[in-house]
Backbone bond lengths (Angstrom), bond angles and torsions (degrees), N, CA, C in turn:
res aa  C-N    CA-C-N  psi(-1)  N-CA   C-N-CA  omega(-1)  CA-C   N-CA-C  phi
1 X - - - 1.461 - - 1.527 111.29 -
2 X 1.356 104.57 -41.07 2.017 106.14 171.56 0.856 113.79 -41.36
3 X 1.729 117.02 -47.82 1.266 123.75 -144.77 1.698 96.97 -81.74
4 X 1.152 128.37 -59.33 1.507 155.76 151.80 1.635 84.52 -1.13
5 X 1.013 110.48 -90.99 1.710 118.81 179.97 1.436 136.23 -53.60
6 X 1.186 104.96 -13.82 1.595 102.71 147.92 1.395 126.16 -89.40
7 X 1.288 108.48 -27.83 1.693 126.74 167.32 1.415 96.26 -49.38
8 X 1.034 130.63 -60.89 1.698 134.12 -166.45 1.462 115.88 -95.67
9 X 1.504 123.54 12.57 1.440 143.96 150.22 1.164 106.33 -65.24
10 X 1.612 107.97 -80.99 1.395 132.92 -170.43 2.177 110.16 -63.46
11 X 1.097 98.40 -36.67 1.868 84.11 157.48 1.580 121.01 -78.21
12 X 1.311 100.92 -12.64 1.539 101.19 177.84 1.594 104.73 -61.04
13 X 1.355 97.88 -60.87 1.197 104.75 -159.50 1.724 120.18 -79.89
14 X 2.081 105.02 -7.02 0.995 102.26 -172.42 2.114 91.91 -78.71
15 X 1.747 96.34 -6.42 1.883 79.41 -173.81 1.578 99.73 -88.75
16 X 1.269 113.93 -13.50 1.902 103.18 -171.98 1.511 104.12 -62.78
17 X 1.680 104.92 -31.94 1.316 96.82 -174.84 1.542 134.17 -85.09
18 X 1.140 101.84 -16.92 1.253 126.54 163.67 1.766 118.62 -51.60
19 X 1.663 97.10 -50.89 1.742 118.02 -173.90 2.055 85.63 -71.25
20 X 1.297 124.78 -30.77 1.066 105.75 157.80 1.247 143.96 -45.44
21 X 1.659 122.83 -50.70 0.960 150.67 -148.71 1.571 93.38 -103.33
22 X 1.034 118.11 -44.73 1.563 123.36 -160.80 1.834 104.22 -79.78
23 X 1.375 116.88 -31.93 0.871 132.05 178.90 1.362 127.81 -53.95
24 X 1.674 95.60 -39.45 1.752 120.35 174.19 1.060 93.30 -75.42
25 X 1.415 148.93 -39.05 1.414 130.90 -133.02 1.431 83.33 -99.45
26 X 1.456 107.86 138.28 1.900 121.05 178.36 1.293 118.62 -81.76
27 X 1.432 133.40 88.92 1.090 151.44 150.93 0.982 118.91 -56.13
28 X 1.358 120.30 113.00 1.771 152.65 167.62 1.840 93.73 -17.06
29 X 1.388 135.65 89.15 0.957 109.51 161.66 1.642 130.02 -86.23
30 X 1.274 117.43 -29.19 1.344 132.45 157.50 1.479 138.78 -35.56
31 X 1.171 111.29 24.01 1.175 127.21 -179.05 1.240 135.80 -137.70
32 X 1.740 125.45 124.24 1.805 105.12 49.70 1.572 101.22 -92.56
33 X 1.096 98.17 154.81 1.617 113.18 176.82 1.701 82.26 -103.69
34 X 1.530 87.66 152.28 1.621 108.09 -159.18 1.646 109.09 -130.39
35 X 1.589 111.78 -29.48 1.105 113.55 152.59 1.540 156.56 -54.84
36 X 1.086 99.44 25.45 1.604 114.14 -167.03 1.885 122.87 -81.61
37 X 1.185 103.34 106.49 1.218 124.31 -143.55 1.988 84.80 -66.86
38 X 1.649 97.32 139.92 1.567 118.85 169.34 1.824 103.56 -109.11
39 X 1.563 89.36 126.58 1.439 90.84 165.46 1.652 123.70 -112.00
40 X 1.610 123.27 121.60 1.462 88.76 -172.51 1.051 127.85 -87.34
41 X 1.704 116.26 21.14 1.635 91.60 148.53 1.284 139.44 -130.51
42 X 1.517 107.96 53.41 1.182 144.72 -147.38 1.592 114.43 -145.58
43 X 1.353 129.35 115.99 1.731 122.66 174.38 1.661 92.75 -33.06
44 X 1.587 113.60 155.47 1.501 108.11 155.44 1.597 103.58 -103.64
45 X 1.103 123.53 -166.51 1.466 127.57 -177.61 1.914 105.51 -64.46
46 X 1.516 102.97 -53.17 1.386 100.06 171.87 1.586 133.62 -73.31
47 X 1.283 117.69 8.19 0.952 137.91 158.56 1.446 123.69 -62.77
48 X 1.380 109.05 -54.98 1.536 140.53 -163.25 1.771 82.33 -97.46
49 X 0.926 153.90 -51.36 1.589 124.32 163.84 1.557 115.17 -53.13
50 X 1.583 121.58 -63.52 1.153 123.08 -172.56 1.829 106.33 -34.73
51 X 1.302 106.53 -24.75 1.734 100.22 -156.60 2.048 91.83 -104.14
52 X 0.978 109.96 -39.91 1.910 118.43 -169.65 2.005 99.43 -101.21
53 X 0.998 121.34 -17.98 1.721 117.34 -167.14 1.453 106.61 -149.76
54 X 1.662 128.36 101.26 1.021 151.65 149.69 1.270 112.76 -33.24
55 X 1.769 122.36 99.16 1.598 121.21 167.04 1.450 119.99 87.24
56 X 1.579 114.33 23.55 1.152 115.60 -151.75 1.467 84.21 -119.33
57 X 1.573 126.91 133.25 1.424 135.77 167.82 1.279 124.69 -99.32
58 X 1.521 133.83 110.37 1.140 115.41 -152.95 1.579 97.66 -88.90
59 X 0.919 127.31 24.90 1.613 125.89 158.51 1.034 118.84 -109.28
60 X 1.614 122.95 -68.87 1.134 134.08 -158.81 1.688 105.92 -72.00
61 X 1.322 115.24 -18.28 1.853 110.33 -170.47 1.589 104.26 -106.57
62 X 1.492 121.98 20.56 1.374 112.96 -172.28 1.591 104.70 -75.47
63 X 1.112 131.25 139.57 1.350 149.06 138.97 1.591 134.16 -42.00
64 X 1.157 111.28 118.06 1.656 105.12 173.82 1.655 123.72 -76.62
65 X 1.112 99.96 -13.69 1.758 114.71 156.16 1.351 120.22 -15.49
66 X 1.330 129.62 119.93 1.469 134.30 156.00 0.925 116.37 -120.17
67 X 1.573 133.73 -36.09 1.584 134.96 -166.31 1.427 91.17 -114.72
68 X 1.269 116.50 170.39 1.473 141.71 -156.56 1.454 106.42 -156.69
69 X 1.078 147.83 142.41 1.529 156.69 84.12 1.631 135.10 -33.67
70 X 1.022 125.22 145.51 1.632 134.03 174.64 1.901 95.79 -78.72
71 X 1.523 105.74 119.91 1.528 112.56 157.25 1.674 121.34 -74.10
72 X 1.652 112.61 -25.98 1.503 96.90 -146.68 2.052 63.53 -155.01
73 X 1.471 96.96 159.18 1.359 113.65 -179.09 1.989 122.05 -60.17
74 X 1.352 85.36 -35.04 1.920 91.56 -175.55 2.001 88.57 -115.99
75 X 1.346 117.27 121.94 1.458 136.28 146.80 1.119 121.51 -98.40
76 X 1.306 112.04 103.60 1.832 131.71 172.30 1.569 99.37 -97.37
77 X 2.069 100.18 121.07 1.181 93.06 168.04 1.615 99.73 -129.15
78 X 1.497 109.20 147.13 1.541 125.91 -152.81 1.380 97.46 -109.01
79 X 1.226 130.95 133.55 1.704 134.78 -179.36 1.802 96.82 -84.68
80 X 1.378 112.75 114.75 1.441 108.70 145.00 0.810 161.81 -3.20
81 X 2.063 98.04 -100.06 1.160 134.68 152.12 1.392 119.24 -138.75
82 X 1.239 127.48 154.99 2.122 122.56 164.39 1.483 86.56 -146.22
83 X 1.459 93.50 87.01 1.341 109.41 136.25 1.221 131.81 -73.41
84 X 1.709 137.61 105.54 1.299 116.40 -177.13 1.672 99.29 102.35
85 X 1.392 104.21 -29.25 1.757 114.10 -160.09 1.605 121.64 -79.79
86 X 1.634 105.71 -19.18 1.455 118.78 -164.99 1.557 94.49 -59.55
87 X 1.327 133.98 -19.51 1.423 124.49 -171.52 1.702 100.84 -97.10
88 X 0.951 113.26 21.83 1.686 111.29 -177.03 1.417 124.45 -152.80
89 X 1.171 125.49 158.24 1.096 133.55 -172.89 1.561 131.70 -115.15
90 X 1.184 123.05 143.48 1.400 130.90 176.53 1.487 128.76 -99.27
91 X 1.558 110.30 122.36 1.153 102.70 -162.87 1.823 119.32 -129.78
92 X 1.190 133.89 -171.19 1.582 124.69 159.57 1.298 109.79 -109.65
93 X 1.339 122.10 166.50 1.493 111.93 142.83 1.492 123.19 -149.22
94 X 0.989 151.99 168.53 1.336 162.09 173.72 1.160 105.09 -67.33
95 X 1.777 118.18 114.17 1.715 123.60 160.65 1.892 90.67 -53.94
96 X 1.246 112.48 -80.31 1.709 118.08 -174.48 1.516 106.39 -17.53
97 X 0.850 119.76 -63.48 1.899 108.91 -154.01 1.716 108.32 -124.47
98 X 1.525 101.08 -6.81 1.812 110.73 174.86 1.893 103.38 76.38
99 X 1.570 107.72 0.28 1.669 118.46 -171.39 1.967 87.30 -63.56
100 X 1.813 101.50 125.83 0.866 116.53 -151.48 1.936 93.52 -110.94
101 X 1.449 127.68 147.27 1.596 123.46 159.71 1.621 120.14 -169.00
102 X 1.211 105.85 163.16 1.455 121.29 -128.29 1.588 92.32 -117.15
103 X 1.494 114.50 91.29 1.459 113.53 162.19 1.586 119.69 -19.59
104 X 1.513 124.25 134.27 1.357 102.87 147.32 1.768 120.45 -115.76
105 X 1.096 115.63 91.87 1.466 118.92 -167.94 1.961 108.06 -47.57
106 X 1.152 99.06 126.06 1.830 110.23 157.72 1.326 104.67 -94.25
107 X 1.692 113.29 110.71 1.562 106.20 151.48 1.533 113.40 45.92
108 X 2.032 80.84 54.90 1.329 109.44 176.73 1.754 131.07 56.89
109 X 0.931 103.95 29.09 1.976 116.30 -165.25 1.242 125.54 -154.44
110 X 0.858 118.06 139.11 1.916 106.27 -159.02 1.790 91.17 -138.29
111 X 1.546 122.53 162.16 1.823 103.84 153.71 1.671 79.46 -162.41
112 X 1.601 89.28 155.48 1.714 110.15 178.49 1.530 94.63 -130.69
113 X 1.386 109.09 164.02 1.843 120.13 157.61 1.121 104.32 -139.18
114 X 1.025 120.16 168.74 1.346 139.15 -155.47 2.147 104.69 -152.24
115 X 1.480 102.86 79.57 1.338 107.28 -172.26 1.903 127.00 -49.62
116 X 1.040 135.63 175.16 1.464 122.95 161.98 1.725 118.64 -59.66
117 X 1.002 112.08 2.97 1.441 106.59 179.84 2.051 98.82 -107.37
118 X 0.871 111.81 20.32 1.929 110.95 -172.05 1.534 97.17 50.99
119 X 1.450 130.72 53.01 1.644 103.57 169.88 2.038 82.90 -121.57
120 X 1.283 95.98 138.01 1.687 97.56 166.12 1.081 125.50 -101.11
121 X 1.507 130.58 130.59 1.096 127.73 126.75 1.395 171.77 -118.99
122 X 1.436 150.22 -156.66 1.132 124.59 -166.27 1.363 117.43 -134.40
123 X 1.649 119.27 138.85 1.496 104.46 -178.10 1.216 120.14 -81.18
124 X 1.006 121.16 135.83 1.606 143.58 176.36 1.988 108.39 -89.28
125 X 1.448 99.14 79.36 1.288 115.05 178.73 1.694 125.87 43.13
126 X 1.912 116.88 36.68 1.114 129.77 165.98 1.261 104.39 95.42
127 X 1.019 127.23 19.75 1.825 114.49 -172.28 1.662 80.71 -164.70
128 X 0.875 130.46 -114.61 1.390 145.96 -167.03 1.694 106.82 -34.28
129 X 1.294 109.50 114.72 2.079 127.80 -179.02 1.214 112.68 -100.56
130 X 1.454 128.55 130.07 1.668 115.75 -178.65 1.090 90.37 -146.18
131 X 1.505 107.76 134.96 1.515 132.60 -174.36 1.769 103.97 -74.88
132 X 0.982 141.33 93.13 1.678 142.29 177.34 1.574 130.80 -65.58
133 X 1.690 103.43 -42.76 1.264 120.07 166.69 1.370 127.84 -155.87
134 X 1.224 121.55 101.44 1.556 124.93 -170.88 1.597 106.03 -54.50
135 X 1.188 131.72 -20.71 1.394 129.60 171.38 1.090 145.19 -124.59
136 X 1.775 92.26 45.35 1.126 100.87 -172.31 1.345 142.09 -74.54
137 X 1.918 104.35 -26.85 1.440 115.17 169.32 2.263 110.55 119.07
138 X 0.942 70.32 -168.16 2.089 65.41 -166.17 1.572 105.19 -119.04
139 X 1.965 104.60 -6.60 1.743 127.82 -167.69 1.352 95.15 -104.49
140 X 1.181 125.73 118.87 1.211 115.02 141.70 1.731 121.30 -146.81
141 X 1.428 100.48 168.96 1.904 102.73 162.58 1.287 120.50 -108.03
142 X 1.182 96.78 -167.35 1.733 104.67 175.28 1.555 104.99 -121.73
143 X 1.390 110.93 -175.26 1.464 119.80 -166.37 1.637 115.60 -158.45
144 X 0.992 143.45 133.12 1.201 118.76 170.73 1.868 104.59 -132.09
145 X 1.342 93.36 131.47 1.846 88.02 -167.36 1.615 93.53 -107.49
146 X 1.937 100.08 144.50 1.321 103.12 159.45 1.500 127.51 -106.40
147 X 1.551 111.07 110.40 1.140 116.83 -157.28 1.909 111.35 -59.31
148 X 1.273 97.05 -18.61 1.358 91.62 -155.69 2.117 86.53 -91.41
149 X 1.273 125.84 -22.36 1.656 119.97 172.09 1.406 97.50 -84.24
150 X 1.204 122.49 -14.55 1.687 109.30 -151.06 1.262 114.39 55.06
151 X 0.609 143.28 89.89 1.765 142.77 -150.20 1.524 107.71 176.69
152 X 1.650 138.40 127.96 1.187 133.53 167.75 1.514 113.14 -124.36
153 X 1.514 115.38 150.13 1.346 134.54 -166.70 1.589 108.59 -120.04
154 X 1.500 108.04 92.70 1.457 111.85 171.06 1.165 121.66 -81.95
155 X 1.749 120.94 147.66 1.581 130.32 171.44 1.267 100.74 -42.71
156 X 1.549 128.72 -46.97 1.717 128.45 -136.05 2.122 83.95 -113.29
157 X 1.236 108.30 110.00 1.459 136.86 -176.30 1.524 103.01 -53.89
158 X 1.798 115.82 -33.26 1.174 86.56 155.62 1.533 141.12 -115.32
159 X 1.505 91.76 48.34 1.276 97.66 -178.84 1.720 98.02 -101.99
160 X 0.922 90.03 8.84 1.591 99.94 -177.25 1.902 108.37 -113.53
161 X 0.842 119.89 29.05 1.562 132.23 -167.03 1.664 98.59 45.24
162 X 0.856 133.01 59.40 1.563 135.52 172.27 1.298 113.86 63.77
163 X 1.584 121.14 30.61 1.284 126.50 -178.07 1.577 109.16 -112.46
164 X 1.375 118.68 136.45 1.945 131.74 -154.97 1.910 80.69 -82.09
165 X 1.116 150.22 101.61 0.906 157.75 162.28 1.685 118.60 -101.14
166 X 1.089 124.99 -19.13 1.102 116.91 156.47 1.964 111.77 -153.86
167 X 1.040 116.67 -179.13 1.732 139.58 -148.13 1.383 95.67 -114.47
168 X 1.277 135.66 130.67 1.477 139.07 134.18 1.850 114.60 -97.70
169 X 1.436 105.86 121.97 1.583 118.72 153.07 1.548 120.67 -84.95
170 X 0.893 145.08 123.79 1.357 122.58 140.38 1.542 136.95 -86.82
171 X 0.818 146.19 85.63 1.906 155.31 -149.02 1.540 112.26 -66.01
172 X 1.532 86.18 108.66 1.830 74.91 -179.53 1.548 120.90 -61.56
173 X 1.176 112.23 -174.90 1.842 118.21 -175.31 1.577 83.00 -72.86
174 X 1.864 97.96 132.35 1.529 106.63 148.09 1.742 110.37 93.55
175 X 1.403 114.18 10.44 1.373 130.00 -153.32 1.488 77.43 -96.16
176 X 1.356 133.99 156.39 1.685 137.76 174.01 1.143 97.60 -120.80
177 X 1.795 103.34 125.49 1.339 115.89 -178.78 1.653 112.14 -119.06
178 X 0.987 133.82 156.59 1.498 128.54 -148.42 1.386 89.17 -136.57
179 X 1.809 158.06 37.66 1.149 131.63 -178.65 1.358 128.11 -54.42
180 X 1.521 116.01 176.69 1.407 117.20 -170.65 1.611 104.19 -85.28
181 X 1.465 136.92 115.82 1.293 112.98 155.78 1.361 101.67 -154.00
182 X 1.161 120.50 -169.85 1.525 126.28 -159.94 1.531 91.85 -86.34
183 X 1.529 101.81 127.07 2.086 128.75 156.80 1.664 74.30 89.61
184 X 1.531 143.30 -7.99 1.218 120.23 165.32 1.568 111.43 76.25
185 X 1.529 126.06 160.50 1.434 128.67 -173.98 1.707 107.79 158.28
186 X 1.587 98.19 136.54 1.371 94.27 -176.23 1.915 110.23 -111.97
187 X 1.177 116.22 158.20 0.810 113.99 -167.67 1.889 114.33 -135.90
188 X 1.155 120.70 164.42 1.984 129.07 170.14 1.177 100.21 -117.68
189 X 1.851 93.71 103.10 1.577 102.46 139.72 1.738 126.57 -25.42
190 X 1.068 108.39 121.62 1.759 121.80 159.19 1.503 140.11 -54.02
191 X 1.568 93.72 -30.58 1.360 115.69 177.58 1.610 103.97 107.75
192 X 1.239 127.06 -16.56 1.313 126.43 -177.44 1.885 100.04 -102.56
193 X 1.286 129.15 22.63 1.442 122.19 -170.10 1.482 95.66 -117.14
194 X 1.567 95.59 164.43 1.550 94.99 -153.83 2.226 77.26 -144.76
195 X 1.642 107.34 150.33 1.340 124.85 159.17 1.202 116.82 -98.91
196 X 0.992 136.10 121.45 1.504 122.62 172.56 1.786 106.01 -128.71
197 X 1.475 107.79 148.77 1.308 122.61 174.90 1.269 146.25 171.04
198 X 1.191 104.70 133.90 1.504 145.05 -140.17 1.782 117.73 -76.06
199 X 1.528 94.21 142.27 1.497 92.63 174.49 1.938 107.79 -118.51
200 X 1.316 100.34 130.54 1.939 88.62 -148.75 1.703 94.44 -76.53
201 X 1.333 129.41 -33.75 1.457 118.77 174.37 1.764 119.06 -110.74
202 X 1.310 110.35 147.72 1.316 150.17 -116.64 1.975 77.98 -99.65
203 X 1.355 116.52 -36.24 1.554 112.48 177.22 1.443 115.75 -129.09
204 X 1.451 108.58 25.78 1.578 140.49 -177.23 1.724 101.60 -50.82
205 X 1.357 95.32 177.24 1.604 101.86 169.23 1.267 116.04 -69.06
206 X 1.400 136.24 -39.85 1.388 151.34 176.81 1.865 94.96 95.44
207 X 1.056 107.79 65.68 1.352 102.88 174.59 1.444 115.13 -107.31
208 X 1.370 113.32 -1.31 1.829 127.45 -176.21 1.757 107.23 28.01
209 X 1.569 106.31 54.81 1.251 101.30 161.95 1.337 132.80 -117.59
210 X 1.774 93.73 -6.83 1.250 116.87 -163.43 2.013 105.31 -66.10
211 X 1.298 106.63 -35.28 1.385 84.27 176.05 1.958 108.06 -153.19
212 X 1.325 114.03 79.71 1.117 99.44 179.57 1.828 124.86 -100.34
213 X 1.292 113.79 157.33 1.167 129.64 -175.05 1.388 129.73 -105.13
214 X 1.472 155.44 131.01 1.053 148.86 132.14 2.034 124.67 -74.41
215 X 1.409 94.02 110.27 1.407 117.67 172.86 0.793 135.66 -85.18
216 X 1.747 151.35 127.85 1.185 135.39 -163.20 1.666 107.75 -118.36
217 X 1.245 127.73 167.93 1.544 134.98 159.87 1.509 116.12 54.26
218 X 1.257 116.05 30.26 1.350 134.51 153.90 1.278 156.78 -86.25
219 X 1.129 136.00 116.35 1.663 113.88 -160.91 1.255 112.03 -137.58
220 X 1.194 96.21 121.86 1.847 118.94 178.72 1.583 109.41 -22.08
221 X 1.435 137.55 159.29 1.331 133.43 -173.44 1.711 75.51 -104.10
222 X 1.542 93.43 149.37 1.647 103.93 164.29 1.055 134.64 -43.91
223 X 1.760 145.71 131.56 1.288 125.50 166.02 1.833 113.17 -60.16
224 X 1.483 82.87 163.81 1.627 88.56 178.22 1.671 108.90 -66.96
225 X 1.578 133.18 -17.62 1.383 122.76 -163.55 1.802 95.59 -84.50
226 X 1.693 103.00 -26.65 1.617 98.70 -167.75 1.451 115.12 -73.75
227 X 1.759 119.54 -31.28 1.168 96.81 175.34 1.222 106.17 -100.34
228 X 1.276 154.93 39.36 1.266 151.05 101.03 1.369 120.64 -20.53
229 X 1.209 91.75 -61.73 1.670 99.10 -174.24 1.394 108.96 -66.43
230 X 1.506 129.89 -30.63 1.388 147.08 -161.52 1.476 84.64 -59.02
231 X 1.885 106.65 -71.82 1.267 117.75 -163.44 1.998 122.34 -55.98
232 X 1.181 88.15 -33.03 1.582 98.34 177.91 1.789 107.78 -62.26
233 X 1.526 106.16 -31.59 1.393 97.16 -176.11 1.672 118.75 -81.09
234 X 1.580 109.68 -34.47 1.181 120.72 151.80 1.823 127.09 -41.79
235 X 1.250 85.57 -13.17 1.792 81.72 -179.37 1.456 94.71 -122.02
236 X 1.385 136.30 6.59 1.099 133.49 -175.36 2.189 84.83 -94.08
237 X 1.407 104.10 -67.08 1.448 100.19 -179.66 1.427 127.06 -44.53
238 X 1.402 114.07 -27.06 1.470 116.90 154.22 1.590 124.23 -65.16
239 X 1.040 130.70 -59.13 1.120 122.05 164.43 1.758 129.22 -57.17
240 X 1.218 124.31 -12.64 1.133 130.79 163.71 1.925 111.14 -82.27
241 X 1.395 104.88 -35.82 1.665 101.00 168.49 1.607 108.43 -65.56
242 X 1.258 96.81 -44.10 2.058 94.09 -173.63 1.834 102.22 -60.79
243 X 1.381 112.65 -38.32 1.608 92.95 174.19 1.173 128.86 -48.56
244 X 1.623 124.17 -48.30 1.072 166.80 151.84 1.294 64.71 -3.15
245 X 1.754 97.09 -113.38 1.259 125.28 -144.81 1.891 111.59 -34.90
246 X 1.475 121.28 -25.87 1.354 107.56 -170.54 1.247 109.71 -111.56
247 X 1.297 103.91 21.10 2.211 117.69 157.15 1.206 79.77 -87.40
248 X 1.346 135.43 -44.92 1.622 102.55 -142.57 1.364 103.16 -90.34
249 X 1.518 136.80 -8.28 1.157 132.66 -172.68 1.958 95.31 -110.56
């Protein structure tokens, strides 16, 4: 029973600290953003789902998501569409240290991992692995830079001075996704894949078509209300063992 109760001390407190940590981290609160500019002569965002993502609303299913975690050891993430995007680039970066890097897609497809020790690295066209940053961390976002404004568009809104610059999806299990890549292939979301997409300037139309992505084996960092709640229940099971224990004595 000791043992039981320090086990459920020490998760208590590994979630208070967390509701710490998680708390700082800037979560998209603004959403769904509803304003998303249609051009007619231009795909709009729901266009470019209707044709690559089965059932997917580009309003009603947006995500408050900014930071991400690795689910599974190897994350392959597959480009969509870049509309608008051929002048820009896609990148990760570190919540921990903000250490910032720049996909290089083969024939449209890029994948990084991120090992149990937080060091990342990146595949070098399916065969060849290169370690990038031993400290990088287990948090991170994405980025998408436009080379031709110099200008970059972060997941986390305020990394963007409080500007909605890019879209989070999350795809339920079994959702059929169609990305862009060479000889083409469709694929089912897992439940851990995420859409994301981007608006490349900072006072742009906000049409998030310019460069979107399909991601796989990722998972949102917790909101701050869930591990709250995590922790509250953890202290609820403690106090229900201590009753326990002083009926029985």
């Amino acid at each position: 029973m000791k043992k039981f109760m320090r086990i459920l001390m020490a998760m208590t407190m590994v979630s208070i600290m967390m509701c710490g940590v998680v708390s700082a981290s800037p979560f998209n609160l603004n959403r769904p953003y509803g304003d998303i500019f249609s051009n007619p002569n231009e795909p709009n965002l729901q266009n470019i789902f209707d044709e690559r993502v089965k059932g997917l609303d580009a309003v009603a299913d947006q995500s408050n998501a900014a930071i991400w975690t690795s689910t599974e050891a190897d994350v392959d993430s597959y480009l969509v569409s870049a509309l608008r995007g051929h002048n820009g680039t896609l990148g990760v970066y570190s919540y921990a240290t903000g250490a910032e890097y720049d996909f290089s897609f083969e024939k449209s497809t890029a994948s990084f991992l991120i090992n149990d020790a937080g060091a990342l690295w990146f595949d070098k066209g399916g065969v060849d692995i290169e370690e990038i940053d031993p400290n990088f961390g287990h948090a991170f976002g994405f980025y998408w830079e436009n080379t031709t404004a110099n200008t970059i568009s972060y997941t986390e809104d305020s990394k963007n001075n409080g500007n909605i610059l890019a879209l989070a999806y999350h795809l339920d299990a079994g959702t059929e996704v169609n990305p862009i890549v060479a000889g083409g292939f469709s694929t089912d979301a897992t439940g851990d894949d995420w859409i994301l997409a981007f608006e490349d300037l900072p006072n742009g139309d906000h049409d998030f078509n310019d460069a979107v992505f399909y991601i796989e084996d990722i998972s949102a960092v917790p909101e701050p209300s869930t591990v709250v709640l995590f922790g509250i229940g953890l202290l609820g099971l403690i106090g229900l063992q201590r009753q326990r224990k002083i009926k029985k004595n």
